[in-house]
Biopython code that builds the backbone (N, CA, C, O; Angstrom):
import numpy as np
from Bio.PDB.StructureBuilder import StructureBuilder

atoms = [
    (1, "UNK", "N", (103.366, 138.834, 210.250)),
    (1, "UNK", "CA", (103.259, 140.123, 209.615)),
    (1, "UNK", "C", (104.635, 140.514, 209.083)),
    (1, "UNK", "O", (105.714, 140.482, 209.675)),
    (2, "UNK", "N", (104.333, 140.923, 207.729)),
    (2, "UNK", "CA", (105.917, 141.091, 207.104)),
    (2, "UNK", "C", (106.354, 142.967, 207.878)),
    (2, "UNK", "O", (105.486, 143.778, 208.201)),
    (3, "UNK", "N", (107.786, 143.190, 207.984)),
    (3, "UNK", "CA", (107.667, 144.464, 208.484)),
    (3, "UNK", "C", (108.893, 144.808, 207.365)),
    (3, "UNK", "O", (109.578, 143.971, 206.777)),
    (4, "UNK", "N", (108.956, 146.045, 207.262)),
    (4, "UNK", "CA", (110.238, 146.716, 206.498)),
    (4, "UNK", "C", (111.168, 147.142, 207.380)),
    (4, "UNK", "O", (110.944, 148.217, 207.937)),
    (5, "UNK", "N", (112.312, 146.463, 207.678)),
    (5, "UNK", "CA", (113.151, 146.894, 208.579)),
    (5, "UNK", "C", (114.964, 147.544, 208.511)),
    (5, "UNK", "O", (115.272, 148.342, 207.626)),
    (6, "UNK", "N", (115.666, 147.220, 209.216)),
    (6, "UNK", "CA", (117.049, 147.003, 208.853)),
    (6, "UNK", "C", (117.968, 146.572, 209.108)),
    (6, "UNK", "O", (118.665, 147.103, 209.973)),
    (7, "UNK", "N", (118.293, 145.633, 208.580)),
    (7, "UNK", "CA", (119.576, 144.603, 208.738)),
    (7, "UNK", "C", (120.854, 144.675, 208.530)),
    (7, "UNK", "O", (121.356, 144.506, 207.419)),
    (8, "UNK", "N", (121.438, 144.909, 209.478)),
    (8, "UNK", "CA", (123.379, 145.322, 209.697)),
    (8, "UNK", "C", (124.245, 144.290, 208.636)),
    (8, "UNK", "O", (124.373, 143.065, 208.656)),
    (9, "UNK", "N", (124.772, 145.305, 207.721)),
    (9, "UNK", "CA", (125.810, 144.656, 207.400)),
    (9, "UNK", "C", (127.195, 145.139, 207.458)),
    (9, "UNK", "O", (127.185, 146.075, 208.258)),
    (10, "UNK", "N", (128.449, 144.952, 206.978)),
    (10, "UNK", "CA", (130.130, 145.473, 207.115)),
    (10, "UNK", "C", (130.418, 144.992, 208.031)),
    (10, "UNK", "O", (129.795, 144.112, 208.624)),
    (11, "UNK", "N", (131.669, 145.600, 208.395)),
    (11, "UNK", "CA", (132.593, 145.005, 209.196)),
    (11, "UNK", "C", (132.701, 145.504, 210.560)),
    (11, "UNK", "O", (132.112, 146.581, 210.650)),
    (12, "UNK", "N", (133.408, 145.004, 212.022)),
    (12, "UNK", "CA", (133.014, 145.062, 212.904)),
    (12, "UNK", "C", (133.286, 146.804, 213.455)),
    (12, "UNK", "O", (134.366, 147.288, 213.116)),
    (13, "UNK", "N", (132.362, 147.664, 214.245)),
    (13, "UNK", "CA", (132.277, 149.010, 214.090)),
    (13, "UNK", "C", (132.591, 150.141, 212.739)),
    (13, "UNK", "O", (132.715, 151.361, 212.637)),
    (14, "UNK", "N", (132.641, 148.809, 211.689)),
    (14, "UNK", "CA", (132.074, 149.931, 210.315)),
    (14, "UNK", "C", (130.755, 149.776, 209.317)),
    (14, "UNK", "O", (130.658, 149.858, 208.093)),
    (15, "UNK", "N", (129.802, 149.524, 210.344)),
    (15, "UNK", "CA", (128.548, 149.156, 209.904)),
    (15, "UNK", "C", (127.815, 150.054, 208.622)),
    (15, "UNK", "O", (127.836, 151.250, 208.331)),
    (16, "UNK", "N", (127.243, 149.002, 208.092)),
    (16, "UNK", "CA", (126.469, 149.421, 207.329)),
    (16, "UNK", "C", (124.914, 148.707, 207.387)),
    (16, "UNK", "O", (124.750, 147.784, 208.185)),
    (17, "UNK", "N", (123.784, 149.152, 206.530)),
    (17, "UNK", "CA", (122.410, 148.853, 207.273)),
    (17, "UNK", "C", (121.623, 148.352, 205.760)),
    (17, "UNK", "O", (121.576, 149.312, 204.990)),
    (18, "UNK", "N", (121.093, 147.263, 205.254)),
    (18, "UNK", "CA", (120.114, 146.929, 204.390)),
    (18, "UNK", "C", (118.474, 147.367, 204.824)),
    (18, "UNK", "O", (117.912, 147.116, 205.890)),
    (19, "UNK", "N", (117.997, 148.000, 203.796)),
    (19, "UNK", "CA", (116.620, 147.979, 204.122)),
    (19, "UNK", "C", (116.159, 146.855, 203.379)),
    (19, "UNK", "O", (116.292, 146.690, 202.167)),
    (20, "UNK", "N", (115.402, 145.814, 204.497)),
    (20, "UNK", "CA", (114.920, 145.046, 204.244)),
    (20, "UNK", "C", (113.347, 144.488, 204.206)),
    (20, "UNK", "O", (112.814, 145.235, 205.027)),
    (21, "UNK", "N", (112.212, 143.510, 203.666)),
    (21, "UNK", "CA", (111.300, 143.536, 203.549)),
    (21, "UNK", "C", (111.596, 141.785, 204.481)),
    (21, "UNK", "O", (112.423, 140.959, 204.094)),
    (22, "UNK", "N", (110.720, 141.612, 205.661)),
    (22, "UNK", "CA", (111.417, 140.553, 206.523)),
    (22, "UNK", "C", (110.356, 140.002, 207.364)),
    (22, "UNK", "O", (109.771, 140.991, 207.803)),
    (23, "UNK", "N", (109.771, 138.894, 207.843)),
    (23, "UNK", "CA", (108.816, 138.940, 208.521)),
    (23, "UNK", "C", (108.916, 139.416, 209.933)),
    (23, "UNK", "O", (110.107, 139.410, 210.247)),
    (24, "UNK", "N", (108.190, 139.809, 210.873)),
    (24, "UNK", "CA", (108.416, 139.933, 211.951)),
    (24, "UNK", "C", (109.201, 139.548, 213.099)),
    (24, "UNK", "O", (109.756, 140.275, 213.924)),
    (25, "UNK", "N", (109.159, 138.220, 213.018)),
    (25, "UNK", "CA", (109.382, 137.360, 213.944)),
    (25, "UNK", "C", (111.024, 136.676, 213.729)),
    (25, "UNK", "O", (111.884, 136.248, 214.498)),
    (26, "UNK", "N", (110.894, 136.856, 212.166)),
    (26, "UNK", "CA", (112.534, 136.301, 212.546)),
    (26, "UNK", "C", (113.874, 137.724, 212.887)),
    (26, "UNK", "O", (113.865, 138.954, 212.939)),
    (27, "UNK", "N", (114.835, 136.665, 213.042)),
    (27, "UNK", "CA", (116.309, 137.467, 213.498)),
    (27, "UNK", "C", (116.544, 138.914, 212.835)),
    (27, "UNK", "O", (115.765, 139.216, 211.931)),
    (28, "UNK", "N", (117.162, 139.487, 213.059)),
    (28, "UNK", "CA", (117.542, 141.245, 212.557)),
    (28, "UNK", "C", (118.270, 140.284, 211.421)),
    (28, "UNK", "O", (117.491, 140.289, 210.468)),
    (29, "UNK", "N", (119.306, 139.540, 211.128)),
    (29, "UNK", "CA", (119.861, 139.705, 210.050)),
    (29, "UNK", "C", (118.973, 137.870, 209.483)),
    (29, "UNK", "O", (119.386, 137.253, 208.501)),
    (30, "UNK", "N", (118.373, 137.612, 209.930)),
    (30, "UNK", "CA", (117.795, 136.447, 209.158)),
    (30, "UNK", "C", (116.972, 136.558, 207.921)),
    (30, "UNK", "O", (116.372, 137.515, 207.431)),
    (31, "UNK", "N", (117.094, 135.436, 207.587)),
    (31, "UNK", "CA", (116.236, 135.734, 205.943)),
    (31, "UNK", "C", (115.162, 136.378, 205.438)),
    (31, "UNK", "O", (114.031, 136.162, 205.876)),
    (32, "UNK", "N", (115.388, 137.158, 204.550)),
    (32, "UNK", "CA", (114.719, 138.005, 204.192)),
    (32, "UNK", "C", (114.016, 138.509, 203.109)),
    (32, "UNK", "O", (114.813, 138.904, 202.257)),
    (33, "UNK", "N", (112.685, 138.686, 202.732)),
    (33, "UNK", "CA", (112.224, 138.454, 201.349)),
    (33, "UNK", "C", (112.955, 139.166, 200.398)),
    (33, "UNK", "O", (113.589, 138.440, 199.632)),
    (34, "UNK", "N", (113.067, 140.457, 200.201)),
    (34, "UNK", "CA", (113.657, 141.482, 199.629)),
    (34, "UNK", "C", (114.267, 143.016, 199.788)),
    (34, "UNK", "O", (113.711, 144.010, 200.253)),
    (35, "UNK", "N", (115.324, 142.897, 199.356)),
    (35, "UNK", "CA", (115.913, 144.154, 200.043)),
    (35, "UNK", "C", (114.995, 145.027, 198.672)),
    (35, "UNK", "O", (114.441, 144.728, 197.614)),
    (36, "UNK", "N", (115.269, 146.237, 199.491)),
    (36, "UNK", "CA", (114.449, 147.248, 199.199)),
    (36, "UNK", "C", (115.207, 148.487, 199.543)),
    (36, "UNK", "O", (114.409, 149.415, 199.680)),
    (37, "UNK", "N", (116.832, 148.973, 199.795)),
    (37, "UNK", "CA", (117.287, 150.243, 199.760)),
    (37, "UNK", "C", (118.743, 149.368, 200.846)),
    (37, "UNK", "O", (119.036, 148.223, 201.187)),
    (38, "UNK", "N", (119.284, 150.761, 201.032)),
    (38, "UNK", "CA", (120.481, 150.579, 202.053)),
    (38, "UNK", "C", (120.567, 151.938, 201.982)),
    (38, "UNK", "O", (120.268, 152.820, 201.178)),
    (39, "UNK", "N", (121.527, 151.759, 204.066)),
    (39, "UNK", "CA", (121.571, 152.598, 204.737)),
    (39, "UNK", "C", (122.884, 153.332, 205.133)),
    (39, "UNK", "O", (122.713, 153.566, 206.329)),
    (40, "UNK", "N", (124.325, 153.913, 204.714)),
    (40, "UNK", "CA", (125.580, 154.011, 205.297)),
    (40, "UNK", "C", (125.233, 155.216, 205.990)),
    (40, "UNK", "O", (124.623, 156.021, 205.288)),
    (41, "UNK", "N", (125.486, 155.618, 207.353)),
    (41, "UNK", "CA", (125.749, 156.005, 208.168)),
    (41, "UNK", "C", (127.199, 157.032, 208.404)),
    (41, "UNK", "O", (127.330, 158.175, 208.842)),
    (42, "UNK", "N", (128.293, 155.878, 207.817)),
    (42, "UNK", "CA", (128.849, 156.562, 208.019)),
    (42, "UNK", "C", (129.776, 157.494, 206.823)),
    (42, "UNK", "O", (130.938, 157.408, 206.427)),
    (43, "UNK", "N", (128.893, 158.194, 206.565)),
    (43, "UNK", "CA", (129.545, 158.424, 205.317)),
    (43, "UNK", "C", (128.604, 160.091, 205.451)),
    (43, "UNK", "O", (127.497, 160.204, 205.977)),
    (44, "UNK", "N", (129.353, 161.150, 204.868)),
    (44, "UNK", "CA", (128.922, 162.543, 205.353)),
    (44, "UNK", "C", (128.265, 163.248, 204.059)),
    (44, "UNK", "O", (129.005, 163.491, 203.106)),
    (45, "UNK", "N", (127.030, 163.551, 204.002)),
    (45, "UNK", "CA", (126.177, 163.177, 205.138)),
    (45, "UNK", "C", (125.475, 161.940, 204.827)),
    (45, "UNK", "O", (125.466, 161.653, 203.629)),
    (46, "UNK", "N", (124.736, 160.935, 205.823)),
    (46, "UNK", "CA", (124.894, 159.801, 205.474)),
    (46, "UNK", "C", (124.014, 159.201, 204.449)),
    (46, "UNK", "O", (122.898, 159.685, 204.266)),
    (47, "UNK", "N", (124.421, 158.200, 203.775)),
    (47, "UNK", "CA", (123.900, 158.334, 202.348)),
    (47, "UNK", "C", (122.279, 156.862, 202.729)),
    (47, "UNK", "O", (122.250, 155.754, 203.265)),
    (48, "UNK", "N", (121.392, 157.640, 202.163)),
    (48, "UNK", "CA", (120.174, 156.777, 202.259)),
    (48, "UNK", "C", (119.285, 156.673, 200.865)),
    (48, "UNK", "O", (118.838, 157.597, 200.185)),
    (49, "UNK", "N", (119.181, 155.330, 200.677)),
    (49, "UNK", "CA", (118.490, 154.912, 199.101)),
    (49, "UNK", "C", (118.092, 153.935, 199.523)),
    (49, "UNK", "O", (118.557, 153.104, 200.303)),
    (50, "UNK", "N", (116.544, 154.088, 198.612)),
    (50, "UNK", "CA", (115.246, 153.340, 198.745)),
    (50, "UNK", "C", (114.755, 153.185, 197.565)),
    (50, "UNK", "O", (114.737, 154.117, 196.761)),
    (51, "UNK", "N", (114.245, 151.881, 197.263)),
    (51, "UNK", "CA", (113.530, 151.752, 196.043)),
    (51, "UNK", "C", (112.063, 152.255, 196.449)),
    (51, "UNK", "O", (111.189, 151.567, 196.975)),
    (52, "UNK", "N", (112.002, 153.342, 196.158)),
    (52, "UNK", "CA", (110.573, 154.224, 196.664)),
    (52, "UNK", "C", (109.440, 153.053, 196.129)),
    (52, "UNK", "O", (108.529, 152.696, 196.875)),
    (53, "UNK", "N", (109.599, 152.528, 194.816)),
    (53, "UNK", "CA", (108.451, 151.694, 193.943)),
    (53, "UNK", "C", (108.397, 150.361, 195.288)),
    (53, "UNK", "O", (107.434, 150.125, 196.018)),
    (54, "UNK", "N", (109.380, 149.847, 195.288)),
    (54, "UNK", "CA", (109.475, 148.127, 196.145)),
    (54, "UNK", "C", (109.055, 148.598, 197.782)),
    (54, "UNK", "O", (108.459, 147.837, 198.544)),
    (55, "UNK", "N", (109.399, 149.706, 198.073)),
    (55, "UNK", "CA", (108.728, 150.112, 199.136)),
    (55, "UNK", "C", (106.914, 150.541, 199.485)),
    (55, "UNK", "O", (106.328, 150.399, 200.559)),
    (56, "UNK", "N", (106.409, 151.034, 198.296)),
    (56, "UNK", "CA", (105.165, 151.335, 198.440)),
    (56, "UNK", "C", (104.589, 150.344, 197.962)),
    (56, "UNK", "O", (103.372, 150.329, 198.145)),
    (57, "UNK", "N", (105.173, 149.215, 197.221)),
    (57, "UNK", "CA", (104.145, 147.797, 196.731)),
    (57, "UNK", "C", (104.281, 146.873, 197.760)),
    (57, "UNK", "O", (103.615, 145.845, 197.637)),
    (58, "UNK", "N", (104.972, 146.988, 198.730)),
    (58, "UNK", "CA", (105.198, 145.850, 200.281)),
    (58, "UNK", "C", (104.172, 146.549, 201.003)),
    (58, "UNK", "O", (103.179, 145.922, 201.373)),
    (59, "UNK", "N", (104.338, 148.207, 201.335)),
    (59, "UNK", "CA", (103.652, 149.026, 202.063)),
    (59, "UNK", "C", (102.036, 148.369, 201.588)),
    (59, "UNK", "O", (101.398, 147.676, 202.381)),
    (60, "UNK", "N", (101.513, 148.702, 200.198)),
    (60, "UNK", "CA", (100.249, 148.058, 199.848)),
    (60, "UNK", "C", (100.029, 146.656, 200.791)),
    (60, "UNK", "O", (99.152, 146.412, 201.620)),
    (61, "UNK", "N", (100.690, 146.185, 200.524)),
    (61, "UNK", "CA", (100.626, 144.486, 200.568)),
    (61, "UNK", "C", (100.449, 144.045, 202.200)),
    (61, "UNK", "O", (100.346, 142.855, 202.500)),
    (62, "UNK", "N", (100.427, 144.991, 203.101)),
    (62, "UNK", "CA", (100.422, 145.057, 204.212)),
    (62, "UNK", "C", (101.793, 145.421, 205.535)),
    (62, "UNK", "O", (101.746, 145.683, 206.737)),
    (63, "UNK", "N", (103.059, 145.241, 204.403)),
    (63, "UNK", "CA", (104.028, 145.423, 205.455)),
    (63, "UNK", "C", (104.296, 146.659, 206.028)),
    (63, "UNK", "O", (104.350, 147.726, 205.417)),
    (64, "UNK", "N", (104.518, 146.426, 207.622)),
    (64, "UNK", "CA", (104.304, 147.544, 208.536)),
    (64, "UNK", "C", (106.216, 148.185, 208.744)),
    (64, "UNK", "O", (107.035, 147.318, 209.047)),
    (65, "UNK", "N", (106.651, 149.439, 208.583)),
    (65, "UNK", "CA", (107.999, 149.708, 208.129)),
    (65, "UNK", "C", (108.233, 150.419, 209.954)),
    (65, "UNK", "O", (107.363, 150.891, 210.686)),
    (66, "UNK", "N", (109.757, 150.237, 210.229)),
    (66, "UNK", "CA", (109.764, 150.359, 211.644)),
    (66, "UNK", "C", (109.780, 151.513, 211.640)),
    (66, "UNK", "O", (109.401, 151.949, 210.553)),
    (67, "UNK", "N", (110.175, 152.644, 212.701)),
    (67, "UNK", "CA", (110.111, 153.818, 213.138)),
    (67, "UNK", "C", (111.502, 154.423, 212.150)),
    (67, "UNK", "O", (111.465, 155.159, 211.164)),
    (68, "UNK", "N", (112.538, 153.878, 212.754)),
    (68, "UNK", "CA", (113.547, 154.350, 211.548)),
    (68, "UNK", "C", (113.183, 154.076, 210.099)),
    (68, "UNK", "O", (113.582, 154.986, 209.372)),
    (69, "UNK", "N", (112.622, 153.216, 209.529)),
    (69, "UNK", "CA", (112.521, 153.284, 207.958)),
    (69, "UNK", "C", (111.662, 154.159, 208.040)),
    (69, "UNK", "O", (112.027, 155.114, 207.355)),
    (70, "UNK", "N", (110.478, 154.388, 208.632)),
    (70, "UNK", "CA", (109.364, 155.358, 208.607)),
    (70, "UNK", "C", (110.087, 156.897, 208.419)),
    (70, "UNK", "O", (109.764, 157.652, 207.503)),
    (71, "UNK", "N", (110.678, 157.087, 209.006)),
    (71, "UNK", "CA", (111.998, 158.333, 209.097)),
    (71, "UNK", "C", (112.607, 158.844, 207.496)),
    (71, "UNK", "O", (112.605, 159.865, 206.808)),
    (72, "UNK", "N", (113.049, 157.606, 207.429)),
    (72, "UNK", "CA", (114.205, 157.552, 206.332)),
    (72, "UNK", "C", (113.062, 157.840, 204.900)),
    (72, "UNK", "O", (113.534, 158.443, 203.936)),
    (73, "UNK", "N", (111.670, 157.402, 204.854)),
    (73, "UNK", "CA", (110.851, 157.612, 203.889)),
    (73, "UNK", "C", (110.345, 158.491, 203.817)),
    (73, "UNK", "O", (109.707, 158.559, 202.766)),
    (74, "UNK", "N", (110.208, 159.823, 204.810)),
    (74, "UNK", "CA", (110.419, 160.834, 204.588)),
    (74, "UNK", "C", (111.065, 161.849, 204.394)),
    (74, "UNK", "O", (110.580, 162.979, 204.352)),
    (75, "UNK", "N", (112.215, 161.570, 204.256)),
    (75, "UNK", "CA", (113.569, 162.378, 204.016)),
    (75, "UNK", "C", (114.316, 161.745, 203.011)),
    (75, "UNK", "O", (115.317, 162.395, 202.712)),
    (76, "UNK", "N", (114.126, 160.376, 202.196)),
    (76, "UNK", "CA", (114.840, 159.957, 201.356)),
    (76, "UNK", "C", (114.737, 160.262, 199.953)),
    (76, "UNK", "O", (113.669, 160.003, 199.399)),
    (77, "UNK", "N", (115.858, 160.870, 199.163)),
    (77, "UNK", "CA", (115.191, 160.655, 197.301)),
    (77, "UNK", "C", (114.910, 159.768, 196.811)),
    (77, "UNK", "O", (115.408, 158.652, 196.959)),
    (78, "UNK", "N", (113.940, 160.125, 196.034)),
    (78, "UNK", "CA", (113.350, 158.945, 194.793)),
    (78, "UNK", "C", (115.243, 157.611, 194.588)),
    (78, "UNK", "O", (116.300, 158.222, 194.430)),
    (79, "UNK", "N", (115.283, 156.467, 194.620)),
    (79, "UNK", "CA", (116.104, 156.270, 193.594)),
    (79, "UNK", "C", (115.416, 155.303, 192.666)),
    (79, "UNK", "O", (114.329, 154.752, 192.837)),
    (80, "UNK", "N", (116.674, 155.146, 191.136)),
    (80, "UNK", "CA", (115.675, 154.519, 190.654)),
    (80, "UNK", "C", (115.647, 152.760, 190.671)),
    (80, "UNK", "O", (116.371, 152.059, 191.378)),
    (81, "UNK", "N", (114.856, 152.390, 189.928)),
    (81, "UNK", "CA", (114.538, 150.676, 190.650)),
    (81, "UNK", "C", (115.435, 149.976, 190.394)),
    (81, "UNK", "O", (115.432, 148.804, 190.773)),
]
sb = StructureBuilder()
sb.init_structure("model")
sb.init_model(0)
sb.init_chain("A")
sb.init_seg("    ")
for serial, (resi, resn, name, xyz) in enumerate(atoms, 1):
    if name == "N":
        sb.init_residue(resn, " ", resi, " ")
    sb.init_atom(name, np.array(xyz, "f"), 0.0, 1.0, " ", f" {name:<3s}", serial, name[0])
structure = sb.get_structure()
């Protein structure tokens, strides 16, 4: 089952987060079909972008998005593709 998740990227305690489209089963940062937004954290206040379109055509397609992306898709703006 593909899930929409997020995969750490930057440098060590200055993380940053890919939203990714990934199957279940593999690694947090293992290969991954398509990114689909990113996440900085640390940045005030923290900045979150989603390809709303690449997100709702995975969503169709069956992929299940974790509790944090689920979050972030309701509080995130449109960006564009």
């Amino acid at each position: 089952m593909l899930r929409i998740r997020l995969a750490r990227t930057g440098a060590k305690k200055q993380s940053s987060y890919r939203v990714v489209v990934i199957d279940g089963e593999r690694a947090r940062d293992g290969r991954f079909v398509e990114i689909v937004g990113h996440y900085n954290p640390r940045r005030t206040p923290p900045e979150i972008v989603l390809k709303r379109e690449r997100v709702d055509y995975w969503i169709g397609r069956g992929a299940q998005p974790s509790e944090t992306v689920q979050s972030f898709l309701k509080k995130a703006p449109v960006a564009p593709a």
